[in-house]
C-alpha atoms as one frame of an Amber mdcrd trajectory, in Angstrom:
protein
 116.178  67.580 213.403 117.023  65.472 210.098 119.860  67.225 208.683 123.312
  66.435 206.777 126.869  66.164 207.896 127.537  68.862 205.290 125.242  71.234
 207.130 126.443  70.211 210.389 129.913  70.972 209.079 128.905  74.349 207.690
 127.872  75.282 211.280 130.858  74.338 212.691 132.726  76.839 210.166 130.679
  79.372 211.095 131.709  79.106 214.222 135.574  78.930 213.407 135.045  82.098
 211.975 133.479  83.773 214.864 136.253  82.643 216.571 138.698  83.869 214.260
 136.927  87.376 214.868 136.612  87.390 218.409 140.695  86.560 218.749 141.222
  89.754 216.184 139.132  91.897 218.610 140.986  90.305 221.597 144.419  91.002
 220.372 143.152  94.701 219.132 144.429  96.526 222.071 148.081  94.779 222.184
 148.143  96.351 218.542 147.213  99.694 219.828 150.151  99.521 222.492 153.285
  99.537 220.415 154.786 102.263 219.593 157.627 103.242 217.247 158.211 104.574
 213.600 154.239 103.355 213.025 155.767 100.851 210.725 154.851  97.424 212.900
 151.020  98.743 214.101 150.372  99.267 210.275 151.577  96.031 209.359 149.619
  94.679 212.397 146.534  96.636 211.112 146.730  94.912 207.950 147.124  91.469
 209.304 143.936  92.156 211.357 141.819  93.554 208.840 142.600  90.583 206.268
 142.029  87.773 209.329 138.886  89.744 209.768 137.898  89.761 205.912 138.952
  85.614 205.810 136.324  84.852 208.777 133.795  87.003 206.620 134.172  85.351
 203.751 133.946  82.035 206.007 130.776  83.263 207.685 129.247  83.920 204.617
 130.646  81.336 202.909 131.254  78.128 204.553 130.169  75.662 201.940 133.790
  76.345 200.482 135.539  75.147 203.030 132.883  72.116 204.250 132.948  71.095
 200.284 136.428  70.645 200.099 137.003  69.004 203.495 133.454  66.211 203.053
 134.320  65.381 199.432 132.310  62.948 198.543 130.290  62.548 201.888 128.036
  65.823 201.507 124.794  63.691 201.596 125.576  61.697 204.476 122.185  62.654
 206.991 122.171  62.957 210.362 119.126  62.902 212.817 118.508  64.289 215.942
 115.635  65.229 218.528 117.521  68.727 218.980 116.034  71.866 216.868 118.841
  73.896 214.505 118.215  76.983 217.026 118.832  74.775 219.893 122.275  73.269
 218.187 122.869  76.831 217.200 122.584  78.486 221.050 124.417  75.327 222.355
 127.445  76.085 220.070 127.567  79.381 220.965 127.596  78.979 224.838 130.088
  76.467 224.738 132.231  78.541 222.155 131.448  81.128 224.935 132.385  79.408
 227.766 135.388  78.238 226.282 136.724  81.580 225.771 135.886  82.742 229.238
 137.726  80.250 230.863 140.753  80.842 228.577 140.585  84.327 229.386 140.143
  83.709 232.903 142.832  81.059 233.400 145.620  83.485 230.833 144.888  86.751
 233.344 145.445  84.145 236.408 149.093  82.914 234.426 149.923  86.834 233.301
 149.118  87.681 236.175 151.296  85.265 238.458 154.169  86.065 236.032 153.894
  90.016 237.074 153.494  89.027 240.840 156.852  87.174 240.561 158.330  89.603
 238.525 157.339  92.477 240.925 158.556  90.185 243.668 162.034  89.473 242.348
 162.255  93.213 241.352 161.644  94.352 245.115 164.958  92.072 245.900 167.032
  93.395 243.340 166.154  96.631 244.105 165.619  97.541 240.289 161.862  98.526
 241.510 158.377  97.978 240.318 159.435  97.456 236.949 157.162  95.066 234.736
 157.343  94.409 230.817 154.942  96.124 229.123 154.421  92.486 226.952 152.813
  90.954 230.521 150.012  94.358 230.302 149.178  93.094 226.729 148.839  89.941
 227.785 146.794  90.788 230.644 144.184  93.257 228.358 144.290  90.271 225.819
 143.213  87.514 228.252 140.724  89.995 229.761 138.750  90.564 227.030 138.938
  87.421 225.518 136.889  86.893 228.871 134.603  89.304 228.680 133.773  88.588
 225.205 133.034  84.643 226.640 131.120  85.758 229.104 128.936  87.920 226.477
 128.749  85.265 224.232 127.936  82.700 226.699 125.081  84.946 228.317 123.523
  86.671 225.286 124.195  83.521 223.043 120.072  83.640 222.682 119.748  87.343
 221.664 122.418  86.403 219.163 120.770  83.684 217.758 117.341  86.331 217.544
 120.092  88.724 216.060 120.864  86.201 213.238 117.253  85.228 212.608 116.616
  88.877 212.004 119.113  89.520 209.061 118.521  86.768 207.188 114.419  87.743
 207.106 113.687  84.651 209.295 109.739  84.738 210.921 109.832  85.710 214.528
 109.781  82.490 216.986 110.923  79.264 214.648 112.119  77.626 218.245 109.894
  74.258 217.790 108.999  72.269 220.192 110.444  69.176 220.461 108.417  66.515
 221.905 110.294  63.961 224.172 108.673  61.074 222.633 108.854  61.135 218.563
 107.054  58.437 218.121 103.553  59.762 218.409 101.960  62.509 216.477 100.511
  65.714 216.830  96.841  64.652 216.127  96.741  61.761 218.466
């Protein structure tokens, strides 16, 4: 793959903004939860919807933000052996796996933080009574798991997904060839 740092840092955008999206969906629930005058989930609504409208405009859009940050640089080319679908589903399984084990090692801290609460609680004798903050938490962390876990294992299908809207032919996956020194015809 013969590419530029520009393009390189476009992907890496791209992928800031999926992020961005995945931690408004993650923190969706925790929204849902509060209760009161209706005032704060509004609000909270709002802030959502424009975080979600920022990493659209990034997704679709990530030459504005690679421009500004490469300046001058934007022709700077990079090679590698690795196919743009390849760099594309390695991304997204790391970006996945990250996420998982956030979510994984959050529920593990939320979760020791009930235990102990429950735990002190029981000697008191105030009984089982647990903020509902650590639940929030809990739900958060969990799905930012789950939605690791989904990216990491259907980071493929995604990449198909992707090909698909933007009118791409079926199977562009080439074949790299461990040795590029020699060429197709002999």
């Amino acid at each position: 793959m013969k590419t530029t740092l520009y393009t390189v840092l476009c992907i890496a955008v791209r992928l800031g903004a999926v992020l961005m999206a995945v931690d408004v969906f993650e923190r969706l629930p925790g929204v849902f939860f509060y209760s009161g005058e209706g005032h704060y989930p509004l609000l909270a609504l709002l802030m959502e919807v424009l975080t979600l409208l920022l990493a659209f405009v990034l997704w679709v859009r990530p030459s504005l933000l690679a421009w500004w940050a490469l300046g001058g640089k934007q022709q700077e080319i990079l090679e590698s052996p690795i196919h743009a679908d390849r760099l594309h589903y390695v991304a997204f399984s790391v970006l996945g796996a990250w996420l998982a084990i956030s979510g994984v090692a959050g529920c593990f801290g939320h979760g020791t933080t009930i235990l102990l609460l429950l735990r002190q609680a029981s000697y008191d004798g105030a009984g089982e009574t647990v903020p509902v903050t650590e639940w929030h938490w809990m739900v958060q962390y969990g799905v930012t798991a789950i939605a690791g876990i989904v990216l990491m294992s259907g980071s493929r299908g995604l990449i198909g997904l992707l090909h698909r809207m933007r009118g791409y032919p079926h199977n562009m996956l080439a074949e790299t060839d461990p040795d590029a020194s020699t060429t197709k015809d002999g």
